[in-house]
N, C-alpha and C positions, 0 to 999 in steps of 0.2 A: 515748847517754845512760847505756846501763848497763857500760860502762868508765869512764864516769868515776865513777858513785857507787860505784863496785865499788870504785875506786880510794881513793875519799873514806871509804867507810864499813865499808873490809874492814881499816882502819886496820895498815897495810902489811904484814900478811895474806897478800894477794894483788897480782899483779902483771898487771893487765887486760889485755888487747889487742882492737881489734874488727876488723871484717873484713868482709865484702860479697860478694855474687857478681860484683859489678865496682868496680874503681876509682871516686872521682869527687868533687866536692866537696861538704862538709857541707851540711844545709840549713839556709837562714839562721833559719828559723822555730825550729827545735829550738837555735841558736845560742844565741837570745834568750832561749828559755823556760831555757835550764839558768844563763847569765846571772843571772836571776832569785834564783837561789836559789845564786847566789855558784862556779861551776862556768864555768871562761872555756874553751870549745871552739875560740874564733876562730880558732885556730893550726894547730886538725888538720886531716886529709883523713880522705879513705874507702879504706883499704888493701881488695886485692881476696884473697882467701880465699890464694889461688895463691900471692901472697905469704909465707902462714907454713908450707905442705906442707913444706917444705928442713925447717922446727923443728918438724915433729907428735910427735916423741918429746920435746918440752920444755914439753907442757901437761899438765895434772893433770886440768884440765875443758874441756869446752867447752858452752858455754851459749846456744841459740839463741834471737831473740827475735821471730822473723818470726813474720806472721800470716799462718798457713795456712787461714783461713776467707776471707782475701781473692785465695786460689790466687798468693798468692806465693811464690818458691818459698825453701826453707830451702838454705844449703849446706851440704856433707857435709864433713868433718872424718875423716882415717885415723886409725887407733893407736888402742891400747887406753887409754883416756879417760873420765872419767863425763861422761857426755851431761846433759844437761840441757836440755829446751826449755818458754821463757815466751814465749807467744806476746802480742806487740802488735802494737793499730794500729799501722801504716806514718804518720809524719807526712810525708812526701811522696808521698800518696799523695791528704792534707785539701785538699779545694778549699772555695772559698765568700771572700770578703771574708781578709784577712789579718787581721782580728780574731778571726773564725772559726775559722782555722789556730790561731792562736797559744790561743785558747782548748782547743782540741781537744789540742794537742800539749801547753798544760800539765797534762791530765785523764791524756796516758800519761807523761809526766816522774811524775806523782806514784805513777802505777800502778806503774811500773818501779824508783822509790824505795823504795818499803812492799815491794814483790817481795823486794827484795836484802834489806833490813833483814829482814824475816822468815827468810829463807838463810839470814842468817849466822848469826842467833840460835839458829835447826834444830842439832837433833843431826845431821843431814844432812851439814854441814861438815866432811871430815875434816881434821885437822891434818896440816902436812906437805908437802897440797897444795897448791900457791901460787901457779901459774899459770894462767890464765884464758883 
């Protein structure tokens, strides 16, 4: 979720990529909810961290989003980089009814929205930097 609104709202800014401690396929619940609000995820996967090491000298940032009060764990990212970590709920992580899910997962879609939009608005931002 927050590669795509990075992508949608850093208006070509930035250049997102996301990443995982393992490969695997998106979940359909967070598909739906980004759907919603006009964001088609259908296409992608879940690249695994290991994947972008070979390019850690071609980020600017990297920005973590796990939630470490639910002892999941973050991955580690080399190279000198501004770190940045916004921790959310895990939506594969909601159980209860798939009304449930999809409600809970649009509460962090919009947490992770207002997140990015307040970044980029931050003196925080430097310019220049543009991979993600």
């Amino acid at each position: 979720m927050a590669e795509a609104f990075l992508n949608q709202l850093g208006e070509d800014r930035f250049l997102a990529e996301s990443a995982g401690l393992e490969p695997g396929e998106l979940n359909p619940v967070v598909v739906e909810v980004m759907q919603e609000v006009g964001l088609d995820l259908s296409g992608n996967g879940c690249d695994s961290i290991d994947d972008f090491l070979p390019r850690a000298g071609e980020f600017s940032y990297v920005i973590t989003v796990c939630d470490e009060t639910a002892a999941e764990r973050c991955p580690t990212f080399p190279g000198e980089v501004m770190r940045l970590h916004w921790g959310f709920p895990d939506p594969s992580s909601f159980e209860g009814s798939f009304e449930d899910r999809l409600e809970r997962s649009r509460e962090v879609r919009d947490l992770i929205q207002s997140r990015i939009k307040k970044w980029l608005s931050s003196d925080f931002v430097v310019e220049g930097m543009n991979d993600v």
